[in-house]
N, C-alpha and C positions, 0 to 999 in steps of 0.2 A: 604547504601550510594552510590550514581552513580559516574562511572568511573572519571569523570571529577573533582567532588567534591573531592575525593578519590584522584589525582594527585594533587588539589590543596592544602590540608591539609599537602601531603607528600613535597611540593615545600616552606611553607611557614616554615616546621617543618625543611628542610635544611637549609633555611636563618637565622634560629635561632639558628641552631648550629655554622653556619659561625659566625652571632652576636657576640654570644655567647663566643667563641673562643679568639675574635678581643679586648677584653678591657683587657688581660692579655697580649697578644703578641703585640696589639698598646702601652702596658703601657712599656714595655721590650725594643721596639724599641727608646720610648722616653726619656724613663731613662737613652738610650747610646748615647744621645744627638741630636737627632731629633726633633724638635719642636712640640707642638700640632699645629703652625701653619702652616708649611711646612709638616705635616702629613696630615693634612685636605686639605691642596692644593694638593701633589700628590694622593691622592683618586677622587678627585675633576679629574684633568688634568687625572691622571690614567682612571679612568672612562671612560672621554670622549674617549680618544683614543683607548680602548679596544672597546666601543659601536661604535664608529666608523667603526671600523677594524670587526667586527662583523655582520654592517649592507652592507658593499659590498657583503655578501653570503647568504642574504634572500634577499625576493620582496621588492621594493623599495615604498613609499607611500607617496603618494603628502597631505600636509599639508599647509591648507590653513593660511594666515595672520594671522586672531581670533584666530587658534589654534597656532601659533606661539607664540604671545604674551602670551596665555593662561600658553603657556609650560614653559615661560619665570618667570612668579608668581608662577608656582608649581616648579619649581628649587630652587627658594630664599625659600621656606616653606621645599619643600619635601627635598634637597639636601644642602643649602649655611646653613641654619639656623640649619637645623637639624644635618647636618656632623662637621660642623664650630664647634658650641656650642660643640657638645657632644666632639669631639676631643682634643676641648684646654680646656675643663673643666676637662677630663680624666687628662690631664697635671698636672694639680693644685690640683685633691681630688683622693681618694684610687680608684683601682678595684672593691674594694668592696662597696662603698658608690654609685659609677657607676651604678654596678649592681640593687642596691636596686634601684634607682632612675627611671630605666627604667624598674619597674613594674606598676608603676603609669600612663604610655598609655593608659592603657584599659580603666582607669578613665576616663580622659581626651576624649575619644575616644567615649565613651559609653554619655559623654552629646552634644558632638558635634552633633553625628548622630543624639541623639534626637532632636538635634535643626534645624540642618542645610539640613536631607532627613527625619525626621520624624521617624524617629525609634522608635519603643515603647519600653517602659523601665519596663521588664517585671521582677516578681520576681526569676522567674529562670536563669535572666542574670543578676542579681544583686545578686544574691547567685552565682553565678559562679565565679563573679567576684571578692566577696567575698573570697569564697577559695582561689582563685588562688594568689590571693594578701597573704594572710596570710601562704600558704604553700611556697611564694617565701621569702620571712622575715623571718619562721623557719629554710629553707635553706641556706639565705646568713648569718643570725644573730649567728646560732647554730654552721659556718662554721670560722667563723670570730677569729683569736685569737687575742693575745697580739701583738705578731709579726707584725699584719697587721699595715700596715700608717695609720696614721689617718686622715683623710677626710677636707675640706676646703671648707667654704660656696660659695665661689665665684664658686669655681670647683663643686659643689654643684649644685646653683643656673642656671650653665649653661647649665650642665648634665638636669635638671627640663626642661629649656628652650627649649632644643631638642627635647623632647617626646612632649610637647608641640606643636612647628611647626609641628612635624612629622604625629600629632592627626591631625592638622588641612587640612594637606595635605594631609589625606583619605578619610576625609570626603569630604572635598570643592573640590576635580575634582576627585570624584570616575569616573563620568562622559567622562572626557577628557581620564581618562588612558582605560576606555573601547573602544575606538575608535579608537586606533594605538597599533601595535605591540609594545612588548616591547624595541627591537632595535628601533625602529623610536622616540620613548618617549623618552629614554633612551640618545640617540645619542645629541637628542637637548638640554635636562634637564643639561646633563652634562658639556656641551659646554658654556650654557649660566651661569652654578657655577661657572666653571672653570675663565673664564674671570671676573666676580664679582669677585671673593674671589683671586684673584694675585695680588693687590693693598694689600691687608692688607698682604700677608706673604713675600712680596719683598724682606725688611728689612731683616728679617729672612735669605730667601736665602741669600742674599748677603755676611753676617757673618756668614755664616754656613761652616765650613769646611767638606763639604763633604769625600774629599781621607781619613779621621782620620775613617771613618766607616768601621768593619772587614766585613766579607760575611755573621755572622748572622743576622745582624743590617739588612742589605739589605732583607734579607730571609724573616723576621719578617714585614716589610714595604710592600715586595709584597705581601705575606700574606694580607694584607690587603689591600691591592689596587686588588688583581686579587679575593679572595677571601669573602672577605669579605666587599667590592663595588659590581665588575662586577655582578659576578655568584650569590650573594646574592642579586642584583637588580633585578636579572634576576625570579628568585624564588619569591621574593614578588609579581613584579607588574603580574604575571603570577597566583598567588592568591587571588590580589586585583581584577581583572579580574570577577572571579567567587564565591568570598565567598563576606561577610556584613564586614564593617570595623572593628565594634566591634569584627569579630570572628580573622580577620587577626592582630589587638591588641593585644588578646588573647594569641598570640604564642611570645609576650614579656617575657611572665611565663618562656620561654621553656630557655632563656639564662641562670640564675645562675644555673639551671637542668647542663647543657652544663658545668659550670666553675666548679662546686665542682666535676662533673663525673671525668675532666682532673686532677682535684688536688689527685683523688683518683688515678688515674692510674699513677701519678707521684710520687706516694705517699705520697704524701703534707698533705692526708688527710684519712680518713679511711669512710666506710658505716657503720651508726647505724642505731637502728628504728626511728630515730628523720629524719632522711634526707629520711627513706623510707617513713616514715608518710607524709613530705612536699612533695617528688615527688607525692605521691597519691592525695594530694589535688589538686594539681598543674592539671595535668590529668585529675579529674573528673572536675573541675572548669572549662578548655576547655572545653570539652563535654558538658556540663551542659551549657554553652554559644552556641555551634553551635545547641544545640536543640531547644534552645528557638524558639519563633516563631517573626518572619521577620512584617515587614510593611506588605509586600505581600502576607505571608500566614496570616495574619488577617483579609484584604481585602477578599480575595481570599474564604476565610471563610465567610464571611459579605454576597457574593454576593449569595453563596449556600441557605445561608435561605429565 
């Protein structure tokens, strides 16, 4: 694997554990009276002001109008639609119903590229996908008890609706996010959610008493605005960069890997062979997805004979 590929794998496998982490501590935070809407707005505002504060300490990049506007349609798909949705749908259905729902990306993900950059839909990326789907369902299903909440279609449906934008906004400007650093993307994408999405959590603020929140409440929020925004935007679009969308999809597998590991070190939960069995599939399902072969190495092949 080349160095690059190799940093990119390890950047998108951190944003999955940050993910990964955020639908148990965003659900803790909202259960001590946080909105999912006011949660989605401070990661939104969060965001920007971290990429902001971020982009005064690297080179600066002049961004023409088209990609203004550009950047302005991949905020509403990659950030309002995708953070919105999945935050205030978190609100309404379990962590666990969360989780399940954001394996279905790579679905979603895997017919876009075909559609939208031609991807071929090869049967080693369709058995990848295959597994990895299936070893994330033995993991969340086999981890799941009585105790858990039980789930709510709306909060459901909107959890669906995030993977959704999020599929579509790798695929439709893999192009644009190659052409700026991540700070310059980032900086703009967030600013332009930030201001969309504060009409709809106003209300929220306005009746929120915030002083009623102790320091974990806060702890749990930044958590997720510094963690599991910044630094875990930082690690995708730095692996959107260099891998296929379908492979950076892929690493969706790696969150309930991430929820049942912390439940076991809290002791919420214990390791059998059922969750060793789902981690294995999950693993070779990646794999089995980044070997497949690209557009470009088919071409690429085409032109040798």
């Amino acid at each position: 694997m080349k160095i690059n590929n190799f940093k990119a794998h390890t950047a998108l496998l951190l944003a999955a554990c940050m993910w990964g982490l955020m639908s148990p501590v965003g659900k803790a935070a909202m259960d001590a009276g946080i909105t999912g809407l006011i949660m989605a707005n401070m990661r939104m505002l969060g965001g920007a002001v971290c990429f902001w504060i971020a982009a005064l300490f690297v080179r600066s990049e002049q961004v023409p109008l088209r990609d203004l506007v550009l950047m302005f349609f991949a905020s509403m798909l990659g950030i309002v639609c995708n953070q919105g949705c999945f935050t205030f749908g978190l609100s309404l259905t379990s962590p666990v119903d969360a989780s399940i729902i954001t394996t279905t990306m790579p679905i979603f993900t895997l017919v876009l590229a075909a559609v939208f950059l031609k991807e071929p839909v090869t049967p080693l990326k369709v058995g990848g996908l295959v597994m990895g789907s299936i070893g994330a369902l033995i993991l969340i299903l086999g981890t799941q008890g009585g105790s858990s909440k039980s789930g709510n279609i709306w909060g459901d449906l909107l959890c669906m609706s995030s993977q959704i934008s999020f599929a579509c906004y790798l695929t439709i400007f893999k192009r644009l996010i190659g052409r700026y650093s991540v700070f310059t993307l980032m900086k703009w994408m967030f600013t332009y959610a930030a201001i969309a999405f504060i009409p709809f959590s106003m209300h929220d603020v306005k009746t929120t008493d915030f002083t009623a929140f102790d320091l974990a409440v806060w702890l749990e929020a930044g958590y997720v605005v510094v963690f599991g925004t910044f630094f875990a935007y930082i690690c995708i679009v730095y692996g959107q960069k260099r891998l296929r969308p379908t492979v950076v999809s892929m690493y969706n597998y790696m969150q309930p890997v991430v929820g049942s590991s912390v439940a076991v070190w809290m002791g919420l939960s214990d390791f059998g062979w059922m969750k060793a069995l789902a981690a294995m599939l999950i693993f070779v399902g990646v794999y089995a997805v980044t070997q497949s072969k690209s557009r470009a190495d088919i071409e690429s092949e085409k032109s040798r004979v």
